[in-house]
C-alpha positions in Angstrom: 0.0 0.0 0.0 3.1 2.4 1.0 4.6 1.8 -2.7 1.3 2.2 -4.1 1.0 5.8 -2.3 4.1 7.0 -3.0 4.3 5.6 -7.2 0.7 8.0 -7.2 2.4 11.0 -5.0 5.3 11.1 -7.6 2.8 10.6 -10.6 0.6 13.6 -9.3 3.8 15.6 -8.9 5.4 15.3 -12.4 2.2 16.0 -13.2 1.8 19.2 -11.4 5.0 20.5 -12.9 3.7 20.3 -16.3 0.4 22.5 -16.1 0.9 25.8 -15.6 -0.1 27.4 -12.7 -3.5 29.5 -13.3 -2.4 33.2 -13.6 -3.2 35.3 -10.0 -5.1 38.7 -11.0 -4.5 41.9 -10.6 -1.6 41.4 -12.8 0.3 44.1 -13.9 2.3 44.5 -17.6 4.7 47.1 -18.4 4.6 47.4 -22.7 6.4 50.0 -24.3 7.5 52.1 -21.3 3.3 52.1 -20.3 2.4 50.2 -17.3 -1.4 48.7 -17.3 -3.3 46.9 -14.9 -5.7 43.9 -14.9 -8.0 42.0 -12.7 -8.6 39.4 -15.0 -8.0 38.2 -18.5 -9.2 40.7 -20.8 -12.6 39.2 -22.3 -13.5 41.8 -25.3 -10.4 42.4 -27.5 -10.2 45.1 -30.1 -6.9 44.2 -32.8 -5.5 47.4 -34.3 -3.1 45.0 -36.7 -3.3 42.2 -38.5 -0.2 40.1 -36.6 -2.0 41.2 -33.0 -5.1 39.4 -34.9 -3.5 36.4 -35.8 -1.5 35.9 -32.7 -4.7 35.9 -30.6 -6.0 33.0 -33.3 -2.9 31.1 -33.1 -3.2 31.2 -28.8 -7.5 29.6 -29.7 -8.5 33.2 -28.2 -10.8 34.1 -31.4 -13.5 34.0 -28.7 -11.9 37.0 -27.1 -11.9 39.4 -30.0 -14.9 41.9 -30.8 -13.5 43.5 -33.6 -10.5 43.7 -36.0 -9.1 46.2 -38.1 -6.0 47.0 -40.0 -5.7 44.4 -42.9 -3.1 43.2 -45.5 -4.5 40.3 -46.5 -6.3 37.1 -46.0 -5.4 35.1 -43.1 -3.0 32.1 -43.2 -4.9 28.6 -43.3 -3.4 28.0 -40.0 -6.2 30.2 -38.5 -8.3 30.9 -41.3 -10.8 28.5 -39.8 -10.9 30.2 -36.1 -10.9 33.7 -37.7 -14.6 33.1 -39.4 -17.0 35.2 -38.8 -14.6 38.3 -37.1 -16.2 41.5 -37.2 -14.2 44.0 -39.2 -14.1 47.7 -38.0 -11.8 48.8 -40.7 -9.3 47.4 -43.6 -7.3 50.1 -43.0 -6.6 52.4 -39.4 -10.2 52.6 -37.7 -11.2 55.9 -35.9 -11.1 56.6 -32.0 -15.2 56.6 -32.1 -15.2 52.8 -34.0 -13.0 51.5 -31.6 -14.7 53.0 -28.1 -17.9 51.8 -29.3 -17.3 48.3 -29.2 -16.2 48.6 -25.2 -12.9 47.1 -25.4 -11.2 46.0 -22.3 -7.9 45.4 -24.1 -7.2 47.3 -27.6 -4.1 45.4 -28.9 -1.9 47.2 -32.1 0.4 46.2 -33.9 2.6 49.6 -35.1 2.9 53.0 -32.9 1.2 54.9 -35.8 -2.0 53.4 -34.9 -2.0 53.7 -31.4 1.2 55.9 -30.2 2.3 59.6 -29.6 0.7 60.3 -33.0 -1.7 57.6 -33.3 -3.5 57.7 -36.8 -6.5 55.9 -34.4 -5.9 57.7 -31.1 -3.2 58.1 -28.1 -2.7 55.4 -25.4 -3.5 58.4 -22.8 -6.9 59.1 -24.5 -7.6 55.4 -24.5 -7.0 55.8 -20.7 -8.8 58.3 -19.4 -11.7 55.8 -20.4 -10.2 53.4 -19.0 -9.2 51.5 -21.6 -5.9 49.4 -21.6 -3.5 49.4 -24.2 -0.6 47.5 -25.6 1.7 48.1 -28.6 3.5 44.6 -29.6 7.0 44.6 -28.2 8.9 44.6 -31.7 7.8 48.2 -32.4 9.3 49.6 -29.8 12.3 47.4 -28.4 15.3 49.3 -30.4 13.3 51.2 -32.9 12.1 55.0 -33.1 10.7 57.4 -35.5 13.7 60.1 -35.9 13.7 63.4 -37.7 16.2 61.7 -40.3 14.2 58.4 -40.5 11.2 57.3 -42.5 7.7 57.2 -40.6 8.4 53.4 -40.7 10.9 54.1 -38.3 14.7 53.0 -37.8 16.3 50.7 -35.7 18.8 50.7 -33.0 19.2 47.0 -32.7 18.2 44.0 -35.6 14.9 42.6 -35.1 14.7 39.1 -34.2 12.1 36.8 -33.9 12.5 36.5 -29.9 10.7 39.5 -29.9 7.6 37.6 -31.1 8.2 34.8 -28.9 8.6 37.4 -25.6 5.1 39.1 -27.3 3.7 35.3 -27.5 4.9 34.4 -23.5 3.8 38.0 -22.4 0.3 37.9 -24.1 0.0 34.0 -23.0 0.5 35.3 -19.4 -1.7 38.2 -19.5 -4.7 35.7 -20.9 -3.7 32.6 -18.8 -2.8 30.7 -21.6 0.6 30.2 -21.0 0.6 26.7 -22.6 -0.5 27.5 -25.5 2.0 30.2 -25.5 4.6 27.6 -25.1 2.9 25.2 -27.7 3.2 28.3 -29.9 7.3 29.2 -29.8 7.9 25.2 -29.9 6.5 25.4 -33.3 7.5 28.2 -34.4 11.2 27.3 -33.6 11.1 23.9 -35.3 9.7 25.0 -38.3 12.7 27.6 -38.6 15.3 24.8 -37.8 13.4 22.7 -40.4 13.8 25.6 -43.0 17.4 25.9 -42.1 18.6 22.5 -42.6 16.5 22.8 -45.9 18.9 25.0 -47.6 22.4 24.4 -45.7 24.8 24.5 -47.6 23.3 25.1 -50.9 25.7 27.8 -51.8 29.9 28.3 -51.3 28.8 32.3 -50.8 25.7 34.1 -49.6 23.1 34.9 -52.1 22.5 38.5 -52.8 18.3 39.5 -51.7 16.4 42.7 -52.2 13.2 42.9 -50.4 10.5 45.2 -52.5 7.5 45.9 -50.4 6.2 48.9 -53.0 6.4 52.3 -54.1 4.5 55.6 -53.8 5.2 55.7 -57.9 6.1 52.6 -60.0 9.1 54.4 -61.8 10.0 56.1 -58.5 12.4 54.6 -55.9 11.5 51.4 -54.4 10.4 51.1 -50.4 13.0 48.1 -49.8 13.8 46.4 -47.0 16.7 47.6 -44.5 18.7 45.2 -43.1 18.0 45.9 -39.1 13.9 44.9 -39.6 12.2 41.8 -40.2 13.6 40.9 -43.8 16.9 41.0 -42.5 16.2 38.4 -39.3 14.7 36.6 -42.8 18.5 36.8 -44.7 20.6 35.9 -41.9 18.3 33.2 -40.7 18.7 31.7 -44.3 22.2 32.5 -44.7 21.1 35.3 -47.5 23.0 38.9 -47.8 20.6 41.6 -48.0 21.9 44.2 -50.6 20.2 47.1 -48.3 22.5 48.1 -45.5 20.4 50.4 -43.7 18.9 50.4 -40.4 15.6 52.1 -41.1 12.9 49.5 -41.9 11.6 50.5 -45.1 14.1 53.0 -47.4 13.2 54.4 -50.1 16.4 52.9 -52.9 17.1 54.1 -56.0 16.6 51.4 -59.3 19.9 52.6 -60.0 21.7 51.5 -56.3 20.1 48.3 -56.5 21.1 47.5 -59.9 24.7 48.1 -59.5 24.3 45.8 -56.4 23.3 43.0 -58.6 20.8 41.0 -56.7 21.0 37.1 -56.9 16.9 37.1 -55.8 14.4 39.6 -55.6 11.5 39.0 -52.8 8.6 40.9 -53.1 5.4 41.7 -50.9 1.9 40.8 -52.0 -1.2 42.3 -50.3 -4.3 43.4 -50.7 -4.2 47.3 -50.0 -4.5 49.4 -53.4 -3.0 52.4 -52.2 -0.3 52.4 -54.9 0.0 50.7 -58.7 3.2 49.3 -56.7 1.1 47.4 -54.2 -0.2 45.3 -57.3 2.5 41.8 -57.5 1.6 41.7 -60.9 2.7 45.3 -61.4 5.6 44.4 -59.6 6.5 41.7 -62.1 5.6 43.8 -64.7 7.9 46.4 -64.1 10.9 44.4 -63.5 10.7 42.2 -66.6 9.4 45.7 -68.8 12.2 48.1 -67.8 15.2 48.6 -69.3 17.1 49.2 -66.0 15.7 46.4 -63.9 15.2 43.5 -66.7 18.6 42.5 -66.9 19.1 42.3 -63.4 20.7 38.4 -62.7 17.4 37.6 -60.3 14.9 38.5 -63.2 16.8 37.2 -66.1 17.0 33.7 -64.2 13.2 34.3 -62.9 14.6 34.4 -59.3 11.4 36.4 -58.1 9.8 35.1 -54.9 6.3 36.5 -53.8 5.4 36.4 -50.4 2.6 38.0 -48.1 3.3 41.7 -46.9 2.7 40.3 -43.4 5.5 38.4 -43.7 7.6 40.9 -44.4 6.7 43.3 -41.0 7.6 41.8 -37.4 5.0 39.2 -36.9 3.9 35.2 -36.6 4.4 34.9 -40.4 8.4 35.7 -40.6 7.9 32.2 -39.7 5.9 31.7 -43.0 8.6 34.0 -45.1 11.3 31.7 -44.0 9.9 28.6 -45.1 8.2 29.9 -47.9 12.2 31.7 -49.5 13.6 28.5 -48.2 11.1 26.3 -50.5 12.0 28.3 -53.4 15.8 28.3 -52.9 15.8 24.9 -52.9 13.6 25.2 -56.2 16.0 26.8 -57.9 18.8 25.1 -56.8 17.4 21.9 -58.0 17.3 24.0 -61.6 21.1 24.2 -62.1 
């Protein structure tokens, strides 16, 4: 009987270390220099971004979320499933009214232009004198600012890196009391990374040269490409890629010219839905670099070397994760062509 009782004490014991212990309210969370407090998980969600959207999905929270806004594009099939049926305020940044009227107790954004010192939809200090918590995710603020010599994208201190999704993921875990899906979450999110790495290892004796075009404000103007301190350059080094762009605001704007005499090996560009240039169009895109005299003889478009992949994956979010195995499928394509 003694054996017995002790084989079931030890069995309840391992497992009490593997739950996680339910989260003790009022918790408080300091995000982006702003402390908030809580008394319990926060129960009607507005998302001011598409990534603060689709990390709620990811974490089975859809249940949580009254409203969305901020769109690129579809969601990934991943959570396309859980994200039926979410009410939309806004494709694009919804207004201080929109978001009020839904009586958030949480409004999540993704970028400080929505929600920040200038917020396009409002301040974090008007969303508190109504009492309304807010929270900015963690990779547009750790290392980055707007500066007078920067883009309104902002510029970067220190290279992003996807544990700044991952603290996001255990932060926003805790805050809901989630924290094993949280976990569940950056296991996955890890291995598929590793699994994209060891896909194209050693492919090639010297790093492949990468431009990443997101669009333009005018098709024959200068390109908004990728810097090399945001999320396309966590992308390149992850994959062992050089990114031609040495810059450490997010999104310069490049002329054709710099980027030809750079001679990229691949070109990456951003699809989405927004329509707010010709440029934002990947068929455009294509169209342009095949069409013009300075671009079509590039080595990436004479060889086809294009990859498309979402805009979402291209900004600090869930779907780097997608970008990465997405370049790493079509690296391997190509090499398989020689």
């Amino acid at each position: 009987m003694l054996i017995k009782k002790l084989v079931l004490a030890s069995v309840l014991a391992t497992l009490a270390n593997s739950v996680f212990a339910a989260q003790v309210y009022p918790l408080t969370v300091e995000n982006c220099g702003i402390k908030e407090t809580f008394t319990r998980a926060p129960q009607r969600v507005v998302t001011v971004g598409q990534h603060e959207t689709e990390l709620l999905l990811a974490m089975g929270l859809e249940k949580k979320i009254s409203a969305t806004s901020v769109w690129f594009g579809p969601l990934p099939d991943a959570v396309a499933e859980r994200g039926k049926g979410l009410k939309k305020l806004a494709d694009n940044a919804p207004s201080f009214e929109a978001v009020t009227a839904q009586n958030p107790d949480l409004v999540l954004a993704q970028y400080h232009w929505h929600i920040g010192p200038q917020g396009e939809t409002g301040t974090r200090e008007q969303f508190a004198t109504l009492g309304i918590p807010t929270w900015i995710s963690p990779a547009d603020c750790i290392g980055k600012s707007v500066t007078d010599s920067s883009n309104a994208d902002g510029v970067r201190s220190t290279p992003f890196s996807i544990a700044e999704i991952e603290r996001e993921i255990d932060e926003l875990a805790t805050l809901f009391d989630v924290q094993s899906q949280g976990k569940k979450l950056n296991e996955a999110l890890n291995l598929r990374i590793q699994k994209a790495q060891t896909r194209v290892a050693s492919q090639h004796v010297k790093p492949l040269k990468v431009v990443f075009w997101f669009s333009s404000s005018r098709l024959k103007g200068d390109p908004w490409v990728a810097g090399d301190y945001g999320a396309p350059g966590w992308i390149s080094h992850t994959l062992g890629l050089k990114n031609i762009i040495d810059s450490r605001d997010e999104w310069p704007a490049v002329t054709w010219e710099h980027i030809v005499q750079a001679q990229p090996d691949v070109i990456v560009i951003a699809e989405m839905s927004r329509r707010l240039y010709p440029a934002d169009d990947v068929a455009v895109k294509k169209a342009f670099l095949y069409d013009d005299p300075v671009t079509r003889n590039l080595p990436a478009v004479k060889k086809g070397h294009i990859i498309v992949v979402p805009a979402m994956s291209l900004n600090p979010s869930l779907r780097n994760v997608d970008a990465v195995e997405a370049i790493s499928e079509k690296l391997a394509a190509f090499q398989a062509e020689r």
